[in-house]
VOBA-1610 file (N, C-alpha, C; in pm, whole numbers, padded with zeros to 5 digits, always signed):
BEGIN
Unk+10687+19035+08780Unk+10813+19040+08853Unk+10870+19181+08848Unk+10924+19217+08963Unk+10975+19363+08960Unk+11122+19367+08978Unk+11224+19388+08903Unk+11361+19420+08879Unk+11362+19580+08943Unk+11498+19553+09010Unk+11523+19698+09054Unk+11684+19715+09098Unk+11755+19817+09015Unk+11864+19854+09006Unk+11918+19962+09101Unk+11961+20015+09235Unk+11976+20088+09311Unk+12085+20163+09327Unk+12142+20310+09336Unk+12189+20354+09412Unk+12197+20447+09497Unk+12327+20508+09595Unk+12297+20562+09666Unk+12352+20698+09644Unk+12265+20823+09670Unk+12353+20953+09612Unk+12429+21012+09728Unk+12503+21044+09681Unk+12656+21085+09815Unk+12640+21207+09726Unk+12733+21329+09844Unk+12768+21418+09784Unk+12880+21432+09912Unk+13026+21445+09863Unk+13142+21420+09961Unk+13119+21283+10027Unk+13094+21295+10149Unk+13037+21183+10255Unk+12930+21156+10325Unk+12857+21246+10262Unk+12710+21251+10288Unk+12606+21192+10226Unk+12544+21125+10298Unk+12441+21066+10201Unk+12316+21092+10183Unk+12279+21143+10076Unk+12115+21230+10056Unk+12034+21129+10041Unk+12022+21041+09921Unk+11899+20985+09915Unk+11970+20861+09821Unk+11815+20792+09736Unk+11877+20678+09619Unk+11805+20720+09500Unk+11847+20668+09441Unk+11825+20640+09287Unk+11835+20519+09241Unk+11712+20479+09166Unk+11705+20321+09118Unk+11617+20328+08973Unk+11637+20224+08899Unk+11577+20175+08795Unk+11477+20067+08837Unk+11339+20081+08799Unk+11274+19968+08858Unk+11225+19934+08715Unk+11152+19752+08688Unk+11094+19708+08591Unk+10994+19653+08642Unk+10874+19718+08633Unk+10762+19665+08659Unk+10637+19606+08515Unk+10691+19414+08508Unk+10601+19414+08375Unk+10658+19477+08285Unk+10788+19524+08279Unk+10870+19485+08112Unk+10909+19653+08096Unk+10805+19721+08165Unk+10812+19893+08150Unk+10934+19938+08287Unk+11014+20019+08222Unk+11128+20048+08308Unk+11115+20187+08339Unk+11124+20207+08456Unk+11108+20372+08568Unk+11244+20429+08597Unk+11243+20498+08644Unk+11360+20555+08732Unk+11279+20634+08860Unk+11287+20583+08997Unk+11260+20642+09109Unk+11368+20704+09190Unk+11338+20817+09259Unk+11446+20859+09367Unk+11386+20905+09486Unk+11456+20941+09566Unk+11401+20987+09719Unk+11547+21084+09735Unk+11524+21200+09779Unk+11615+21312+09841Unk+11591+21326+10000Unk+11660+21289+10067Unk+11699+21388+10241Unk+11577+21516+10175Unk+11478+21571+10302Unk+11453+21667+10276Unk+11534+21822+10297Unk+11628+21766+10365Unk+11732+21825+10437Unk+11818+21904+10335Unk+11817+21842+10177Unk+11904+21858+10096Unk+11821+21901+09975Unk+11730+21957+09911Unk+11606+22001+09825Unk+11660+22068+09796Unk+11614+22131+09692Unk+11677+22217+09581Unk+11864+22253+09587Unk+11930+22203+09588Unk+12068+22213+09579Unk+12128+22136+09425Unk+12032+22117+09364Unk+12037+22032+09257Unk+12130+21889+09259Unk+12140+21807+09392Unk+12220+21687+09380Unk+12144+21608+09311Unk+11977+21558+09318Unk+11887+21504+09234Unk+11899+21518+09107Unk+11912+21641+09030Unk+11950+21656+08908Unk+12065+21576+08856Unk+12222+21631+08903Unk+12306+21569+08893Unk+12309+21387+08875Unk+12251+21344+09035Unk+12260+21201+09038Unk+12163+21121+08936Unk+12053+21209+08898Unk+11957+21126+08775Unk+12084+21134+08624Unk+12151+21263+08599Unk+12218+21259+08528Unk+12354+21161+08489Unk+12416+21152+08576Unk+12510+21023+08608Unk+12450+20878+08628Unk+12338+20884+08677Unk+12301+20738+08680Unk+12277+20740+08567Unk+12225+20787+08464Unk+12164+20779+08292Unk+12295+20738+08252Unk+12408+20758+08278Unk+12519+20727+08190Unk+12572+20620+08185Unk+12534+20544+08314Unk+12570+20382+08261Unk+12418+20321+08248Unk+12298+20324+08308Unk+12166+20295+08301Unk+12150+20344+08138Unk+12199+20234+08039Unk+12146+20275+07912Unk+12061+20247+07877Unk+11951+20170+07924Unk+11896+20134+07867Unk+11716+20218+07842Unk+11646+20199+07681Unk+11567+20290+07637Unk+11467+20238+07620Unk+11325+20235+07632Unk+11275+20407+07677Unk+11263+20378+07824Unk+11277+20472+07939Unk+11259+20489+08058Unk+11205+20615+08076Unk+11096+20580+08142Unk+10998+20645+08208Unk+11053+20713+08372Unk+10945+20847+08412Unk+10965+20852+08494Unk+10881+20968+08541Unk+10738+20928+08614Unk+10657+20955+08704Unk+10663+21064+08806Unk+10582+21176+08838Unk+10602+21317+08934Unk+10430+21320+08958Unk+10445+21312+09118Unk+10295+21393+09180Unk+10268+21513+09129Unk+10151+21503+09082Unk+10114+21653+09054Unk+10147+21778+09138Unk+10173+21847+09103Unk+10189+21948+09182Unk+10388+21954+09244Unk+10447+21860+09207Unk+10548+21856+09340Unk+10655+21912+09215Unk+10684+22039+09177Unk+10748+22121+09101Unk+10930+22115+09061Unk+10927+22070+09190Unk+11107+22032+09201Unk+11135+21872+09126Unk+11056+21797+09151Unk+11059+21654+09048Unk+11025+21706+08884Unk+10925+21778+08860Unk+10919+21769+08739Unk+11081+21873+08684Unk+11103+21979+08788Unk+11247+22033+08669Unk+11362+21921+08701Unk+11332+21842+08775Unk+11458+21752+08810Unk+11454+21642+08647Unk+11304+21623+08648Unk+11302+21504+08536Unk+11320+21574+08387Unk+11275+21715+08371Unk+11323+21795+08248Unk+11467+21785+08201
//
């Protein structure tokens, strides 16, 4: 069964992308998607950061394509 916790990242009234907690089989993720429109402005950073603050729960994982450089400093 897959659990999945969603939201949506705004910045003013704009809406970039989501952010969710998924449970796949007991192991818990955090996925997102950014507007490409909106990349490196660091809202991804931010919104992983704020979602962590009520998403307490530990250990959560969280997965980057090789190579795709802006996810891994986002997940650092």
């Amino acid at each position: 069964m897959t659990k999945r916790f969603m939201q949506t990242i705004m910045v003013g009234e704009t809406i970039q992308g989501i952010i969710s907690k998924i449970v796949i089989q007991g192991i818990n993720e955090i996925i997102y998607w950014i507007n490409r429109n909106f990349w490196g402005q660091g809202n991804a950073t931010s919104a992983l950061r704020e979602f962590l603050t009520f998403e307490n729960l530990r250990l959560i994982y969280g997965r980057v394509a090789f190579g795709n450089l802006g996810s891994q400093k986002v997940l650092e």
